[in-house]
C-alpha positions, 0 to 999 in steps of 0.5 A, a space after each residue: 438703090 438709085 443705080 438699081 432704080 435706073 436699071 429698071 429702064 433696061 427692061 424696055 431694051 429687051 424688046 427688041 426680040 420679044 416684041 414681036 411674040 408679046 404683041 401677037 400673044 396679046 392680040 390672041 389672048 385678049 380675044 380668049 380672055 375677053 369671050 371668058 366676060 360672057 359666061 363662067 367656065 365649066 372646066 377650070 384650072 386651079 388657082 393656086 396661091 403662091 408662097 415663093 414670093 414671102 407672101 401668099 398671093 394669088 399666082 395670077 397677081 404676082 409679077 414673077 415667074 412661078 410655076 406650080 406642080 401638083 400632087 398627081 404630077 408628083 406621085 401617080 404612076 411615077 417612079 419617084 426616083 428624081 425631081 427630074 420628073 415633076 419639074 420636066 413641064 416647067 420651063 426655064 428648068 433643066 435638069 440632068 443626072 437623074 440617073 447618077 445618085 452618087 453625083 445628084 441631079 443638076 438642077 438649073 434654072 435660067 442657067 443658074 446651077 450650070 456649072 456644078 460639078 456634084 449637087 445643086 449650086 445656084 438653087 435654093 432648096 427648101 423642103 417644109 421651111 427647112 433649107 436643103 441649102 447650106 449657107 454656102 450655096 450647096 444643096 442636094 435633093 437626096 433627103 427629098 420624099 417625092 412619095 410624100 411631096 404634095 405640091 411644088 413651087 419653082 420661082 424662076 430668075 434670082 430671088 436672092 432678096 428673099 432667100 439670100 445666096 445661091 438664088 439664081 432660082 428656088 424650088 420650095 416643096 411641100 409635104 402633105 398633110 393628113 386627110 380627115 379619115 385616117 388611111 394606110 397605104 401600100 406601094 410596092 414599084 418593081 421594072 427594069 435595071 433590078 429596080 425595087 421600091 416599097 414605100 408605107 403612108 399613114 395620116 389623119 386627123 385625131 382631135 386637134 393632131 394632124 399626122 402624115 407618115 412615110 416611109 421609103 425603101 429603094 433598091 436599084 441595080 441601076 442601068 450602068 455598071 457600077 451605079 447602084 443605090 440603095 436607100 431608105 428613108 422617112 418623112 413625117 410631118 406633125 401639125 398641132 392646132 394649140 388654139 383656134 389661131 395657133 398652129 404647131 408644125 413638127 418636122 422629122 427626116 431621116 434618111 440612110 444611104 449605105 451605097 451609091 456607086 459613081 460609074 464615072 463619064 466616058 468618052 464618045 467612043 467608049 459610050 458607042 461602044 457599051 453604054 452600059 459600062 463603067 469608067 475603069 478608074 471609077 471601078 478601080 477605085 470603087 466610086 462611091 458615096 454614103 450618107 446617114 442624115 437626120 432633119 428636124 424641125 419646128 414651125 410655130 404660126 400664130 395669127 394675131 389680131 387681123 390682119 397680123 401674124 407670125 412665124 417662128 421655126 427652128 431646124 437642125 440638120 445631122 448629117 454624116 458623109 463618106 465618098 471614094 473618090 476615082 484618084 489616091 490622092 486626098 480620094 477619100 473624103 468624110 465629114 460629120 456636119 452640124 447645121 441648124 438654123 432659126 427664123 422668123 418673121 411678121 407678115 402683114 395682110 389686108 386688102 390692098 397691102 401684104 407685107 413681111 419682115 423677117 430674119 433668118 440665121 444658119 450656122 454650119 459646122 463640119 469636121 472634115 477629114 480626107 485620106 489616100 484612095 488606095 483602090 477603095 481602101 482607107 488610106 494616109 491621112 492628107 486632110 483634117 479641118 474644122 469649118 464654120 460657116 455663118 449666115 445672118 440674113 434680114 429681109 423686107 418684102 411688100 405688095 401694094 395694089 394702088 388699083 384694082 388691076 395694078 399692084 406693085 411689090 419689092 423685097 431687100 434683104 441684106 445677108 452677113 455670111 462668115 467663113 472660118 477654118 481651123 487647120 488641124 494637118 499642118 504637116 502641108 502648112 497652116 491652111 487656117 483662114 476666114 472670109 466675110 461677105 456682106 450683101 444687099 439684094 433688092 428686087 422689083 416688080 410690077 403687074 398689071 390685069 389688063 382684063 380679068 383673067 390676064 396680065 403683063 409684069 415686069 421685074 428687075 431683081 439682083 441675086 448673088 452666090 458665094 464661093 463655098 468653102 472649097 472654092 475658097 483656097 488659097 493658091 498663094 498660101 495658107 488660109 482663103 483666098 482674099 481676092 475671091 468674090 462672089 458672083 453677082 447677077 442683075 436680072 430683067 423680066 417682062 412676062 404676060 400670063 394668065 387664064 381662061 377658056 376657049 373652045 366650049 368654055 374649056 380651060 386654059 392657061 398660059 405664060 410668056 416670059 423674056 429675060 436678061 440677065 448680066 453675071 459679074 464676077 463668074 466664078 470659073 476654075 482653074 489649075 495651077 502648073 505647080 498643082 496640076 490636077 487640083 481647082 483653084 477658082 477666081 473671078 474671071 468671067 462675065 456673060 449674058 442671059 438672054 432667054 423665052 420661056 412658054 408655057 401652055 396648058 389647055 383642056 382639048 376634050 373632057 378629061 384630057 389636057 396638053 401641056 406644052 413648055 418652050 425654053 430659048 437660051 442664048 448664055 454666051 461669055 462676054 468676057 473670060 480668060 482662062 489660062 491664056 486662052 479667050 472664051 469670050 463669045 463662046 456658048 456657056 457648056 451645058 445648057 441647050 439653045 432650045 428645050 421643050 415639052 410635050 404632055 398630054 394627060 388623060 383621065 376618064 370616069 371609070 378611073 383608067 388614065 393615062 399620061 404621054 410626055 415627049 421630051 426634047 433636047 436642043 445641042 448643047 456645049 460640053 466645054 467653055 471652048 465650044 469644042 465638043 457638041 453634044 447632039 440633040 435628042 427626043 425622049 417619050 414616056 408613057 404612063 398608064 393605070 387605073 383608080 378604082 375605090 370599092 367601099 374603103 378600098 383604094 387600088 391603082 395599078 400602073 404601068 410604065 414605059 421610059 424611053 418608049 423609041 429607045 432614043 441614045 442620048 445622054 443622061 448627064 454631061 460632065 463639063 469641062 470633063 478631062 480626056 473628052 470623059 464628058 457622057 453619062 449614057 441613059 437608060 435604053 427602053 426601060 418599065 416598070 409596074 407597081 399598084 397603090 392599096 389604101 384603106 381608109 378608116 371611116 
């Protein structure tokens, strides 16, 4: 902890390329903040209250990057297909492969998640309290119900202090709750690509039962050859008020996916010549995955004597998977996954003090099988295994406000993570082994409101990610590798946020944020000349994260709002090697230099609205070696529709129109993707239409 405390002196190294926008931010936002003294404001954002950080603080009070995305931002007029589209005005977050179900959305943040090929790695995700992480380090957003989210949290930059392994950034989701009327509701989506989504809502409130039910039916031919999806899935969320101070929650989600087909990257060529197409070999061997989950939870609150309270929950998590694979080999892969998990914790909350303490155990079972790829048929056996993997977890975290402007917060935790597997087809050797990994992740921020409505922070924070349970191979042998590390991250911050109004009292808020990060011990692939074609990975690497982050949302005219989001990123390699070959100084593939976001949202009186939103996307590398660039592009979207309520009746027809100037770009790019394979296209100019019937019970 002494070495962390020194580090926190670094923080005033980072100024020297962010001094010049803080000392011209502060110059122009102290003039706003200081006319918001005069008169209160007429127009005004919300002031959320933030729960990313393990307590409930103000978001203009917490010395972190948070942002926060509301339920119209979720749900109105939107396709509800991907996280991509609520998550595009955050900056920081980049997200790719919307498009591919069978491969998942990319989700990364500060360029953490980057470097997953399949699902989420280096992300926590967490939907109601339940983890949509495993214990090591893969998520996935397929079990998500935008349909029903009522508001999502993104902290930026590693929490690992608070949420254990694979924190380089959390999303927290939250379901709705039940209105006090009950309701019913219908939304039915239809558009291009043979895209079909139907969707039923029902909640309310009966004695001391709140209810929200949703129920989701997608089709979707999908715009390539090859990547079609279909889906259906449940989100319920039960809260039973058992006294006037204790609360249960019960959680369920189901989800059952039959197809999701994996059109596979192309090359450059290829996607010129028919965008639409499906990699050969991925038809040949018919791509593709399915999975069949169920999630269910308990959340227990109680509020003690003031200022005290708990927390207890419990989850499992069943969830049966089969994918093909587009090579014979071991190319078809199944699994049949236990996860459960509990914790707890007491949080503490009085005027200038917040404090919890707590625990968390995961435990992940699979029995996992694969077999030969014979063009799409089931073929020999070529693996059979048990895996266990463990995960105990203990953490602290605490805010103290020593004056009225200045507030100081820490968290620590310390996380025991065992791998074990138990090799069940030794016709190739005994690959049994086991893993343990002890962690201890410390975070520190301070903030201060240097005016009422505007304040600077700082913060040093230490994330790690473990090597999950395939990564763990052994290239020498039988069981995990010994000398395979996880990778660690040590991350600086200062940042200037805050609210107000400028012209005729109108709203506004605004955030600026720089950041470096150092990553030890990357964990980076690589192929053996004796087993070509297989990934064995090592600690081989080590880079640099230096970035900005802008955001800024202002009221222009009554009704209409722009949000504007800026992302700078220089990731470069410091030191990796890799097969003899030095890509030290090299752009880490990926993750463009630049990324921004344009948004304007317009609501009148009578209910028509509408939302305009320019996406653009700096070049990025698609290789460690730099070798292949892939151009910039710039995407607009339109959203129109219309809320109108006649006494119990609620309608709102809505109109969507993606990719409006029909740009070429790519949806998804493949790293380090063999035979220049590395492009995913997007869908050309492409809508959809849909309406929203609600009937309320009063």
């Amino acid at each position: 902890m002494v070495a962390f405390g020194r580090e926190l002196c670094l923080l005033a190294a980072m100024s020297r390329f962010v001094a010049a926008p803080f000392c011209l931010a502060l110059s122009i936002f102290q003039s706003l903040t200081a006319s918001t003294q005069e008169a209160a404001s007429l127009h005004t954002l919300p002031d959320y209250t933030v729960t990313a950080t393990g307590l409930n603080q103000p978001k203009q009070r917490v010395p972190f990057a948070v942002s926060t995305i509301g339920l119209e931002q979720i749900q109105q007029a939107t396709t509800q297909l991907s996280l991509d589209e609520p998550l595009q005005t955050v900056p920081g977050v980049f997200v790719l492969n919307p498009y591919n179900y069978a491969q998942d959305s990319r989700i990364s943040i500060r360029g953490f998640g980057a470097r997953a090929n399949f699902g989420i790695r280096g992300v926590r995700l967490i939907a109601d309290g339940i983890p949509a992480t495993t214990p090591d380090g893969q998520g996935s957003v397929d079990a998500v119900d935008l349909g029903s989210t009522e508001r999502i949290e993104v902290l930026r930059g590693p929490a690992s202090a608070i949420y254990g392994a694979a924190s380089g950034g959390v999303i927290l989701l939250e379901s709705e709750s039940g209105p006090v009327d009950p309701f019913l509701e219908t939304r039915w989506t239809t558009g291009s690509d043979a895209l079909l989504q139907g969707q039923l809502k029902a909640g309310g409130q009966y004695a001391d039962l709140n209810y929200l039910m949703n129920g989701t039916y997608l089709d979707y031919g999908g715009y390539r050859d090859h990547s079609e999806t279909e889906n259906r899935r449940l989100n319920a969320k039960f809260q039973y008020a058992l006294t006037a101070d204790s609360t249960l929650t019960a959680l369920v989600n189901r989800i059952d996916i039959p197809v999701q087909n994996d059109p596979g990257g192309l090359t450059l060529q290829e996607a010129l010549a028919d965008r639409t197409q499906a990699r050969q070999r991925n038809l040949d061997y018919n791509s593709g995955e399915s999975v069949d989950q169920t999630t269910l939870g308990l959340r227990y609150e109680h509020r003690l004597a003031e200022p005290h309270r708990i927390e207890l929950k419990t989850y499992t998590v069943q969830r049966d998977f089969a994918n093909r694979l587009p090579f014979e080999t071991g190319g078809q892969v199944s699994f049949q996954r236990d996860f459960w998990g509990l914790g707890g914790q007491y949080r503490f909350a009085a005027e200038t003090v917040e404090a919890a303490v707590g625990f968390n155990y995961d435990l992940q079972q699979d029995d996992r099988a694969n077999y030969d790829n014979l063009n799409g048929d089931r073929g020999d056996l070529s693996l059979q295994q048990d895996e266990e993997i463990e995960n105990l977890g203990l953490f602290a975290v605490g805010s103290y406000t020593l004056f009225d402007a200045l507030t100081v917060s820490a968290a620590l935790r310390h996380d025991f993570i065992d791998y074990a597997v138990d090799d069940h087809f030794l016709a190739d050797g005994d690959d049994s082994g086991q893993r343990r990994f002890d962690q201890t992740s410390p975070m520190a921020g301070v903030i201060w409101e240097f005016v009422p409505s505007a304040a600077l922070y700082a913060n040093v924070a230490r994330s790690f990610e473990t090597p999950t349970s395939t990564e763990l191979a052994n290239p020498n042998g039988g069981g995990f590798n010994p000398d395979l590390d996880p990778q660690v991250a040590t991350s600086y911050e200062i940042g200037l946020k805050g609210s107000g109004t400028w012209f005729s009292d109108r709203a506004l808020r605004y955030e600026l944020v720089a950041f470096h990060i150092d990553i030890e011990d990357s964990i980076v692939p690589y192929e053996l000349v004796t087993d070509p074609g297989r990934d064995y990975f090592r600690n081989a690497g080590r880079s640099e994260r230096d970035g900005v982050e802008a955001g800024l949302q202002v009221e222009l005219l009554d009704g209409l709002m722009l949000d504007l989001s800026y992302t700078w990123s220089d990731f470069e390699y410091t030191e990796f090697i890799a097969d003899g070959t030095d890509y030290s100084g090299n752009q880490l593939p990926g993750i463009p230099e630049h990324f921004a976001n344009f948004q304007l949202n317009y609501r009148h009186p009578s209910g028509f609205f509408t939302r305009w939103n320019t996406r653009y996307t700096g070049s990025l590398q698609a290789d460690d070696a730099n070798t292949t660039t892939v151009d910039a592009s710039t995407v607009s979207d339109l959203r129109i529709g219309w809320l109108a309520e006649h006494g119990n009746w609620t309608f709102e027809p809505y109109l969507g129109l993606n990719n409006v100037f029909d740009e070429f770009y790519f949806a998804n790019i493949r790293i380090n993707a063999f035979g220049g394979r590395y492009y995913e296209p997007a869908p050309e100019r492409n809508m959809y239409a849909g309406i929203r019937l609600r009937y309320t019970f009063r």
